[in-house]
Structure formats: structure tokens, C-alpha cells
C-alpha positions as MATLAB code, in Angstrom:
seq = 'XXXXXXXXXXXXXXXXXXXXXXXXXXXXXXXXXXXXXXXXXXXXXXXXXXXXXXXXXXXXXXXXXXXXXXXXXXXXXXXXXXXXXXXXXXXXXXXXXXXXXXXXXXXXXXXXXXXXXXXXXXXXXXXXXXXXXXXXXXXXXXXXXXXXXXXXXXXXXXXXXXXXXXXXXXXXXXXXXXXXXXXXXXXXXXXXXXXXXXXXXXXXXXXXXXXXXXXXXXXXXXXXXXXXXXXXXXXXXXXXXXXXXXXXXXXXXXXXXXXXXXXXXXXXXXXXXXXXXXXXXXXXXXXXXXXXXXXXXXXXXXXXXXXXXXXXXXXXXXXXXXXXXXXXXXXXXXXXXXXXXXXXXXXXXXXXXXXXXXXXXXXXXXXXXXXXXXXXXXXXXXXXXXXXXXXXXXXXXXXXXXXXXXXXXXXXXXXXXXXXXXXXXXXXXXXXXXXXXXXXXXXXXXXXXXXXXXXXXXXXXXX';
ca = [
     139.319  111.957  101.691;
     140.919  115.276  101.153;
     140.553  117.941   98.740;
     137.673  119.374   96.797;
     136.590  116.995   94.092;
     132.987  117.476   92.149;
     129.763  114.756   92.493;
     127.172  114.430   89.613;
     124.123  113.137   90.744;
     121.304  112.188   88.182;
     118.354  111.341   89.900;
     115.419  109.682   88.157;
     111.627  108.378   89.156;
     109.779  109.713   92.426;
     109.772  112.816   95.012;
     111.795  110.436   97.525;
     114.687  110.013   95.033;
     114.816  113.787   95.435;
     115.476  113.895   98.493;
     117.845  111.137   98.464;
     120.081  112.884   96.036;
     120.130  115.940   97.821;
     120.947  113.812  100.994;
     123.793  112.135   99.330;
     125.130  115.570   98.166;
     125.393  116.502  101.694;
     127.059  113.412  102.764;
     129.602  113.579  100.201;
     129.347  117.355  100.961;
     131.602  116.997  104.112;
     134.068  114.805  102.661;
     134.883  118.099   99.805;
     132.786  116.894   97.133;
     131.302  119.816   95.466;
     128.382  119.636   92.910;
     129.232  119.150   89.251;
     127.172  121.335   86.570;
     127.941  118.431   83.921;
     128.687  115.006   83.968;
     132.154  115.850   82.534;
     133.078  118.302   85.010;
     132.278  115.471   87.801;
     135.169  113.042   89.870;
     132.163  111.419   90.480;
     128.677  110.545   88.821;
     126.119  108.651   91.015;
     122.831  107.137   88.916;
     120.209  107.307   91.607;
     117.669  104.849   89.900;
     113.501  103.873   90.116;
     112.585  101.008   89.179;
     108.840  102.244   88.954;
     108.524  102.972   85.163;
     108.566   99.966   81.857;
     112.159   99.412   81.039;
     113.876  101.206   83.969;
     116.838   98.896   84.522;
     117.698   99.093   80.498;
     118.124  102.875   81.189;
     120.300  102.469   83.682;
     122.794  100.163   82.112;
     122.222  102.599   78.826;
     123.519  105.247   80.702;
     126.524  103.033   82.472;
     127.455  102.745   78.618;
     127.734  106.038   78.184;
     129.738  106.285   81.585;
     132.205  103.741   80.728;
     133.531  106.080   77.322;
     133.691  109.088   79.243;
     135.720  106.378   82.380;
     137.609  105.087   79.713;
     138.557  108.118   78.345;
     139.199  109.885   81.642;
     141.707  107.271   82.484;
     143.900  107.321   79.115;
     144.228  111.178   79.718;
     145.651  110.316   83.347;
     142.808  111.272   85.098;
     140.031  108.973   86.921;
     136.290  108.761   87.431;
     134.109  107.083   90.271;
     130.838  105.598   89.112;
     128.307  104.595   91.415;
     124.491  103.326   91.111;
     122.202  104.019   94.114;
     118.790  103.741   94.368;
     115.556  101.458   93.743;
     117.626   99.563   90.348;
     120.710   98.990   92.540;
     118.233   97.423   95.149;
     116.416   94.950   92.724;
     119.301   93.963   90.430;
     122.869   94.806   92.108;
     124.480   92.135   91.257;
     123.119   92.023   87.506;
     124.262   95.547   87.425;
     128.075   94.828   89.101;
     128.169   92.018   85.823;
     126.870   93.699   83.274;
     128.507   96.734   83.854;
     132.539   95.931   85.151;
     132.875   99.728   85.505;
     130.953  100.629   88.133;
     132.871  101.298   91.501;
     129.714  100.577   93.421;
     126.218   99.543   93.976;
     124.403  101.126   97.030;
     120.529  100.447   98.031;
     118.528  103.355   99.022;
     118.744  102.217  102.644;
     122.744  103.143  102.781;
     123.329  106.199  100.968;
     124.010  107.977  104.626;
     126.845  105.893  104.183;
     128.310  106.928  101.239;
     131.756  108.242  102.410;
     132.555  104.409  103.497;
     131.252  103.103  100.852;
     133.619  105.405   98.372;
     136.748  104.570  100.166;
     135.904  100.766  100.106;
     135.274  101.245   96.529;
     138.904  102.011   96.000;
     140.280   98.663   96.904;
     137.113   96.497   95.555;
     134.424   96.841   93.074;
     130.891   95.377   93.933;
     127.775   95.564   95.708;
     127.352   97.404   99.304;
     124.404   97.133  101.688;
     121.659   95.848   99.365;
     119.254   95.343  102.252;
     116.314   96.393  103.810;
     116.206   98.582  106.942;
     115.467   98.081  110.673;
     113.140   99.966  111.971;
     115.554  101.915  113.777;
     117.659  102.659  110.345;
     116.479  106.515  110.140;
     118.435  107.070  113.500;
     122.034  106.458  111.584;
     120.890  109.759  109.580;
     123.213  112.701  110.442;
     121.661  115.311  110.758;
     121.528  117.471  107.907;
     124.160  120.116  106.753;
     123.948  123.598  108.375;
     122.963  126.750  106.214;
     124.570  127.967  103.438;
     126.511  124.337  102.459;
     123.805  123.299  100.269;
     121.952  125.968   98.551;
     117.952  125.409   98.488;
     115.420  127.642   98.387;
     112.045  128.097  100.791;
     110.336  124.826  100.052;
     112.254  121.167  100.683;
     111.029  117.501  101.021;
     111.732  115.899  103.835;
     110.955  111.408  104.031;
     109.217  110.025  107.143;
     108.334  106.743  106.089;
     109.723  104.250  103.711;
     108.821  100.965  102.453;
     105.404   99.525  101.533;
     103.072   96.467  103.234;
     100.324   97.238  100.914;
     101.979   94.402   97.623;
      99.857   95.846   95.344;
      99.574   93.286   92.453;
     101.624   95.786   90.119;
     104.163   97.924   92.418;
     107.424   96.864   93.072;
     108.199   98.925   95.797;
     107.914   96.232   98.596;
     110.597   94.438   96.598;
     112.677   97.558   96.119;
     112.120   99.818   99.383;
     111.225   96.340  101.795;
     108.238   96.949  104.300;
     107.176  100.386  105.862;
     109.558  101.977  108.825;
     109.131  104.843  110.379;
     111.007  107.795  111.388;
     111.929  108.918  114.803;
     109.368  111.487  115.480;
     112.201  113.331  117.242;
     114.749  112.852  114.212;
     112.144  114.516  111.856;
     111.594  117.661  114.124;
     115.244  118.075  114.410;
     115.819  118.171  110.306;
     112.779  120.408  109.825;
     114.277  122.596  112.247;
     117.304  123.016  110.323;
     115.175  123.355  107.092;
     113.631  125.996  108.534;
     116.774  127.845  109.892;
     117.703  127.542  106.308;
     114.577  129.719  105.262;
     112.687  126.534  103.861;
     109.009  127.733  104.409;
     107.183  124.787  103.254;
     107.872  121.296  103.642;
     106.490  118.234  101.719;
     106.313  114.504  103.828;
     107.420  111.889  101.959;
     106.380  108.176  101.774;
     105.738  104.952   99.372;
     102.452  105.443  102.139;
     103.007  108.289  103.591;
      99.734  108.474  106.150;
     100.692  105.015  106.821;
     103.683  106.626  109.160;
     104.182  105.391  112.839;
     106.901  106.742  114.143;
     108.216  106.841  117.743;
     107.422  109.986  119.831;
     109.321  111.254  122.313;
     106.516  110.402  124.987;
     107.195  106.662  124.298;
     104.382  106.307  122.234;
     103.728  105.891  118.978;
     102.782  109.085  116.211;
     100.732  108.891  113.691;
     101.099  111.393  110.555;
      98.213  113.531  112.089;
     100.174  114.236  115.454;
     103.583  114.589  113.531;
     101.644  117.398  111.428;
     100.778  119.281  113.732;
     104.149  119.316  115.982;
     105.798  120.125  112.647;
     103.331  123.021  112.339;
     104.668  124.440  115.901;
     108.331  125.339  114.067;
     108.778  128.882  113.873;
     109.273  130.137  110.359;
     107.132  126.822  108.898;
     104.300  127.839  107.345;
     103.432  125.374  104.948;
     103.397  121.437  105.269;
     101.919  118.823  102.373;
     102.311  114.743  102.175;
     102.513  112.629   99.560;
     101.938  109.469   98.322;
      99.028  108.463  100.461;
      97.115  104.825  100.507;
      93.223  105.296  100.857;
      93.525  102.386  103.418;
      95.322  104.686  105.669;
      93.637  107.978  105.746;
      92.533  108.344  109.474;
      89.997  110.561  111.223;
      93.025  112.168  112.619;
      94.136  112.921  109.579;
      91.295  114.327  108.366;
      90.073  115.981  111.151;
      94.136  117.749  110.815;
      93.037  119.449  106.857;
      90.362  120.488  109.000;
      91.629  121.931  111.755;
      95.600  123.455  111.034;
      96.148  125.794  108.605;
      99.377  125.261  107.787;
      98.294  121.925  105.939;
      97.560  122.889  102.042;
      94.317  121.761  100.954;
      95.975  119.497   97.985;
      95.822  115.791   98.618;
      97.001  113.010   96.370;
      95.257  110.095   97.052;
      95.243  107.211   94.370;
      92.914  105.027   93.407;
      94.056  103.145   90.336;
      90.469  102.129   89.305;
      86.897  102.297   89.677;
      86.151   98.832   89.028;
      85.545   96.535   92.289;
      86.797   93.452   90.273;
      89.784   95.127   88.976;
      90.816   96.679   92.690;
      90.580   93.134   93.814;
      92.490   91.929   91.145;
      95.233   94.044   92.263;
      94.777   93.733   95.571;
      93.746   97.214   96.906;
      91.792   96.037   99.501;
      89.351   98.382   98.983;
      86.222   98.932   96.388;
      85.277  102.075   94.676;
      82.219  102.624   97.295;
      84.820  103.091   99.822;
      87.025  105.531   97.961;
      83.845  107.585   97.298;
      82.489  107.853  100.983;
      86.231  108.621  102.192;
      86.250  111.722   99.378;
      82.784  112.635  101.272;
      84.345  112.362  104.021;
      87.581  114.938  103.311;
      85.268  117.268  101.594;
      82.665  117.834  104.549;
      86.042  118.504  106.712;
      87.740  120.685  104.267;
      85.284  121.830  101.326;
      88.132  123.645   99.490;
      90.465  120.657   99.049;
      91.538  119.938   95.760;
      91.941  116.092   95.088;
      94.863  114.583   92.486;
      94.804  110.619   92.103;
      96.711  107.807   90.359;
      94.846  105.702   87.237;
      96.133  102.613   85.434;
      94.377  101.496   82.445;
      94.486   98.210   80.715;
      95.810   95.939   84.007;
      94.961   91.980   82.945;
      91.783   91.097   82.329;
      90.259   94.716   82.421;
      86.996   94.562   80.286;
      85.090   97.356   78.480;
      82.785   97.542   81.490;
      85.652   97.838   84.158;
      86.991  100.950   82.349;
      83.795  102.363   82.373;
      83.224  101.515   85.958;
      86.651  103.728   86.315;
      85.207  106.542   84.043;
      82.051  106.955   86.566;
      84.454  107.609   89.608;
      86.380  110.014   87.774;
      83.260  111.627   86.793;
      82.161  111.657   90.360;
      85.290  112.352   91.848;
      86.250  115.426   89.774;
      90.011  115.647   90.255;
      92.053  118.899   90.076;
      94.824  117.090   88.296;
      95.598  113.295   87.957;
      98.646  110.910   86.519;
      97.294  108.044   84.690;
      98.911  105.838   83.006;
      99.087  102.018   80.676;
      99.466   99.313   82.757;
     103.269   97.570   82.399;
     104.410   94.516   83.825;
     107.053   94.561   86.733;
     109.751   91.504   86.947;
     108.636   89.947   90.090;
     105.093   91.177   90.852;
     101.739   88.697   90.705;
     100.429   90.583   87.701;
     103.254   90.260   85.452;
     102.654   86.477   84.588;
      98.889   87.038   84.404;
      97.059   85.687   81.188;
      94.701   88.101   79.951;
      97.185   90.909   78.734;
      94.715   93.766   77.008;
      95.729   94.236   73.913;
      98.135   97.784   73.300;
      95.642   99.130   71.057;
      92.757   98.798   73.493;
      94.963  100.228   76.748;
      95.969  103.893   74.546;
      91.979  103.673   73.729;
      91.289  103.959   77.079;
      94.140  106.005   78.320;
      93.291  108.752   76.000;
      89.504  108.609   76.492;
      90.652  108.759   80.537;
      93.124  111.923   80.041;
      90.348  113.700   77.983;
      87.850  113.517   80.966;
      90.786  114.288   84.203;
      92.645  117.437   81.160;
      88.890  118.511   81.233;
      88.257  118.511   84.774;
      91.990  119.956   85.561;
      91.326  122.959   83.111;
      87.993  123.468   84.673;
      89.427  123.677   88.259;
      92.340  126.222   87.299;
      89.827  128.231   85.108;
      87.739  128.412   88.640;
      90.602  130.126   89.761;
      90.365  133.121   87.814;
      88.864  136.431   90.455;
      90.529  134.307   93.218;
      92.411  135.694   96.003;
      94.903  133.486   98.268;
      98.336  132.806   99.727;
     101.379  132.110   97.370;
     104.712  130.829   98.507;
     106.974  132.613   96.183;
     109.726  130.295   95.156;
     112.003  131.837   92.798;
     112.881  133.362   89.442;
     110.250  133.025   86.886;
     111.479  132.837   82.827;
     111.300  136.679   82.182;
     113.062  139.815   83.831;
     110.708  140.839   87.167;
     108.568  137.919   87.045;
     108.793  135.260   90.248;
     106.854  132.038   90.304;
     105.644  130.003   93.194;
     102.830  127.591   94.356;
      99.117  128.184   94.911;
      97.464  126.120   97.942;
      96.736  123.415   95.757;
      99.969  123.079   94.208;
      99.695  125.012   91.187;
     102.613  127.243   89.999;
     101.719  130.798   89.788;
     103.530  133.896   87.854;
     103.379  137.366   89.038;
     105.694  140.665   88.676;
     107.582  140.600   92.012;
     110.971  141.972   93.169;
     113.683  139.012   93.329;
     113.880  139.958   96.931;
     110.369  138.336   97.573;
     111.440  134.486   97.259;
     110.870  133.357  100.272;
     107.827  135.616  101.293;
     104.720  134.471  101.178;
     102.124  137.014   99.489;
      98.177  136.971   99.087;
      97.709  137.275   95.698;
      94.821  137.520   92.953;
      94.713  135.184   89.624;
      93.983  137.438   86.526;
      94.299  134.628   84.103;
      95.169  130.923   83.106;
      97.317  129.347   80.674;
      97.627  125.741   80.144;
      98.746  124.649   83.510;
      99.334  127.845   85.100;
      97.910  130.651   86.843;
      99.219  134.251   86.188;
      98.605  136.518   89.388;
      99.173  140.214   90.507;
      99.578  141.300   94.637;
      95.849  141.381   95.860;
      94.834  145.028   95.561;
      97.045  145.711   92.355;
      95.673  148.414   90.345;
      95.901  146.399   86.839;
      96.600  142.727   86.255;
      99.520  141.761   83.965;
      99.028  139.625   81.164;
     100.413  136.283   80.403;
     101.484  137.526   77.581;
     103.457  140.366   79.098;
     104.894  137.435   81.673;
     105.951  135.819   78.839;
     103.226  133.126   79.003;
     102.691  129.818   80.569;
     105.723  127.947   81.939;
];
């Protein structure tokens, strides 16, 4: 493939997808593709699907309608268009998509996108779908490494996957079906791409994971790594001074682990660690293999090693056969827990998955009863734990450009984006800071020692 032609990639769903996309722009990178601003402007436009949210797949084949007018007319001006659907979507329904949707080049499952430069040129003499399988454990070693500064533009903070796949089948989640069961990285293959991030000037690098802390990858003594030893050799990288995880089971949170927030710095004191519900009979139900007891005494546990850790969690409300005491059951532990932020959200059913075909659907009505009683209590506690930043002084990572002239934004410890005046030539740096006030979601901050604290007002408020 010669030339410089332009990729549009639309990515939708979870952190991982994220980095896929910016993976496959690097891939396609070295064969000339350039990125595309707009759909129009692209050669070619790559869907990079989840399959996690109610009506996904409909989305997807939504969008592939709008993709065939602007194919169709593409080709009757003399011109042509490449249309390709990666991801979680393309896993579970490939050939569904390749028939409802003649238009599409190809279909590519999220274990083959390293391969995309093959799969384009096969795509010119036949339409259909590519490598829809799961990997081997040693899949991550086909990754090439990843492209050298200055090809892709990023800024100090990247996310970088270690683990795929999920053993967990959680009665709802159709990620075993989607991302098959969990593999591991080479330990020696993920020092070697956060090296390059951080010769790139990435400062702070998130792990990513269906179950992240569930990683056990092989290290170059022969043995095998668990997340708590890859932390901390990720932590000896010069110019890496941040690391976070994410998505983590509460089945796999170690005393390594925890004994690592304890111990290394460079590990942010944010962890996101769902629990989906408080109710013993409903975590059986969807087979969590855990009860709430045990998701209380591991919080004790991660608090007494790392008091200042702020806790985020996962909720769903109204899964079958969820009684009025079960959601209450999932009100105490919130209560108890006290979250710094939390997604929650009405249970849907996923094609494929035990729950879906379960009597005892609870009624619509009763699930955005609950779900808004549940926000009301985790809003309350999130506004309470930004609020308690206010007088606070800490580390920022500044990131980049904030919405008015002079003002840069970044990330607080525990994940929060924070606003200050800064010079653009601070993004990158990372400066202590003290919050002078809170808006909505965000803190607003001046350089510790400031004389006078801006206003959110003057920083054009929250963003």
C-alpha cells in the first residue's frame, strides 16, 4: 500500500476500545494512512464496536446505513471508500453483520486488529469476515511494538492493556463471549511499550483489563507476574510517574496488590472496584462469587493500607428477581461504602447470557425507582468527597488546554479533572497544587503558595 490515504476511526464502549483504536491508527499508520478529522475526509472509516450497552449491535448497523450513502456516493463521483467493523460487535455477530450490511469490506475481532494491513489488502479481492477468534495465550507477542515519537501525537497520560478476556461469566456480561477467557501479556512486551510511552513524554499510564488484577503474565525470570510485581517494575521507568488500573474483580484483589497502594507512590490512590449489589441473593444470582460481607472486609482491608484511597464501583439495579429488600440490602453498602464516584446503571438483557431468559423481569417503572433513589445517595456522596477537597494541597498531572485562554486542566490523585491558570508550556509537568473551589464535577486550583485563588468563574466554570 502506497501513498498517504486518511483512516476514521469511531470508537465506542470501554477504556480498552481506546486503546485499540489508537493501536489500529498506528498500524495503519505505517502503511500511509493518516487520521481523518471527519468521516468524509476519510479513505477509510473503521466502527470499533462494544457490545456492553442495550441495543449495541442496532447502532452499529445504524451507522453502516449511514456509511453505505456516503460509499455509494463516493463511488458514483469516481472515488472509493473502505469500511470496516472491528471490535466486541464484529466478535459476537460477524457474520450477521457481513449479511446485513453487503458494504462492509471487513469484519475484524478485537484479537486481530495488529493485523490490519493484511486484512485491508485481502479486503480488496473479497468481502467477509477475518479472524473472529479468540487468542492464545501467547497472542500479545504478535504486537509490534508501538510507533516511535512524534508519528502519533498523544499527550502525557496513555492506556496501555495487559490482560484481556474474562473467566469470571458473570450472569449479565458478555465479555467472555466477546473478548474469550483472560490472557496475559508478556511482562517483557509491556515494559518495552511503556518505555516508548514514556520516551514519548507519557507521564502516567492507566492498565487495562475486562479483570485487570486478574493479570498473570510471563516474567522474564520464567515465572509468572502478578499485577502487583508488574506495578512496581513499571514504576522503575524513568520519566513514569504515575500508574492506575482498571476494571478490577473483587475476587482478585491480592495482598500484593494491596500491600503495592501501600507501599509505591507512583500508584494513585483511585481504585475502581465493582460490586454490582449489596444483596447476597442477588450476587449469587449473578454469579459473583462473592457476598457483600466480603466486599466490605476487603474495603477494610484497602483502607487500613492506604487511608486516602478514594473508592469508585459499578451498580446494577433491577437484575431478575431483585425484590424491595435486595435494593435496600444494596443501599446499606453504598451507605457504608461511601464511594467518591460510581456508574450505576438498569439492568438490560444480553443475547446469550444466563440472565437474559430469566423469568422475573422487574418491571421498568420499579428499576428507574431504584436507579434514581441509588444516584441520589452515590451524587451525594461524590459531591461530598470533591467538596472535602476544598483547602487541599496535592500533585496534578497537567494534561492540556483547558476551555479558556491561560487555563490548563489535568487530573487530581483520585482522578478528578482540575482547572488552574498555567502557561501552555506546563502540559506535561506535574505541579502541587491547592483547590480553591468546586463546581459540579470539578475542582478549580491555583500553584500551592499562590497569592490569590482564581475563581471558577474567572476559569470560565466547570468543564
Amino acid at each position: 500500500m502506497t501513498g498517504t490515504k486518511r483512516v476514521f476511526i469511531k470508537s465506542y464502549g470501554c477504556q480498552m476500545n481506546v486503546y485499540d483504536a489508537e493501536r489500529m491508527g498506528e498500524a495503519l499508520a505505517a502503511e500511509g494512512y493518516l487520521p481523518a478529522e471527519t468521516v468524509e475526509d476519510a479513505d477509510l472509516v473503521l466502527l470499533n464496536t462494544c457490545h456492553i450497552r442495550e441495543k449495541a449491535a442496532e447502532k452499529v448497523y445504524s451507522e453502516l446505513g449511514r456509511m453505505r450513502i456516503l460509499k455509494d456516493a463516493r463511488k458514483a463521483a469516481g472515488g472509493d471508500l473502505a469500511i470496516g467493523v472491528a471490535g466486541c460487535v464484529a466478535q459476537a455477530e460477524g457474520d450477521e453483520i457481513v449479511r446485513r450490511a453487503p458494504t462492509v469490506d471487513f469484519v475484524v475481532g478485537p484479537q486481530a486488529y495488529h493485523r490490519l494491513p493484511d486484512l485491508l489488502r485481502q479486503s480488496k479481492t473479497r468481502s467477509g469476515v477475518v479472524d473472529i477468534e479468540f487468542p492464545a495465550e501467547d497472542k500479545f507477542d504478535e504486537l509490534p511494538r508501538r510507533a516511535k515519537p512524534g508519528l502519533i501525537a498523544r499527550g502525557p497520560t496513555a492506556f496501555l492493556t495487559v490482560q484481556e478476556g474474562c473467566d469470571k461469566f458473570c450472569a449479565f456480561c458478555v465479555v467472555p463471549y466477546t473478548r474469550g477467557a483472560e490472557v496475559s501479556r508478556p511482562v517483557a512486551a509491556i515494559l518495552r511499550e511503556a518505555e516508548d510511552l514514556a520516551a514519548a513524554g507519557v507521564r502516567e499510564l492507566t492498565l487495562l483489563g475486562q479483570n485487570v488484577n486478574a493479570y498473570h503474565g510471563a516474567g522474564p525470570d520464567g515465572r509468572i507476574w502478578d499485577l502487583a510485581q508488574l506495578v512496581y517494575a513499571l514504576a522503575e521507568i524513568e520519566g513514569m510517574a504515575r500508574l492506575r488500573y482498571t476494571t478490577s474483580h473483587p475476587r482478585d484483589m491480592s495482598d500484593s496488590l494491596i500491600e503495592a497502594h501501600r507501599d509505591l507512590p507512583a500508584l494513585m490512590p483511585y481504585l475502581h472496584l465493582p460490586v454490582q449489589s449489596g444483596s447476597d441473593r442477588i450476587l449469587a444470582a449473578m454469579n459473583r462469587r462473592h457476598v457483600a460481607d466480603d466486599y466490605l472486609r476487603l474495603i477494610d482491608r484497602i483502607r487500613a493500607a492506604r487511608p486516602d484511597i478514594a473508592l469508585s464501583g459499578d451498580f446494577i439495579v433491577g437484575f431478575p428477581g431483585e425484590t424491595d429488600a435486595d435494593f435496600e440490602d444494596t443501599m446499606r453498602l453504598v451507605d457504608a461504602v461511601g464511594y467518591a464516584s460510581a456508574y450505576s446503571f438498569k439492568y438490560s438483557p444480553r443475547p446469550g447470557t444466563p440472565a437474559a431468559g430469566r423469568d422475573e423481569q422487574v418491571p421498568e417503572a420499579v428499576m428507574n425507582e431504584r436507579l434514581q433513589r441509588l444516584q441520589a445517595l452515590l451524587n451525594a456522596q461524590s459531591d461530598a468527597f470533591n467538596r472535602s477537597m476544598v483547602g487541599r494541597t496535592f500533585d496534578v498531572l497537567l494534561e492540556k488546554p483547558g476551555r479558556r485562554p491561560g487555563q490548563i486542566t489535568g487530573r487530581s490523585p483520585y482522578l478528578q479533572p482540575v482547572h488552574l491558570s498555567a502557561p501552555h508550556g506546563a502540559i506535561g509537568e506535574i505541579m502541587q497544587i491547592t483547590v480553591t473551589e468546586v463546581a459540579g464535577h470539578s475542582l478549580f486550583a491555583e500553584p500551592a503558595g499562590a497569592a490569590q485563588a482564581p475563581s471558577a468563574l474567572a476559569l470560565g466554570g466547570a468543564a
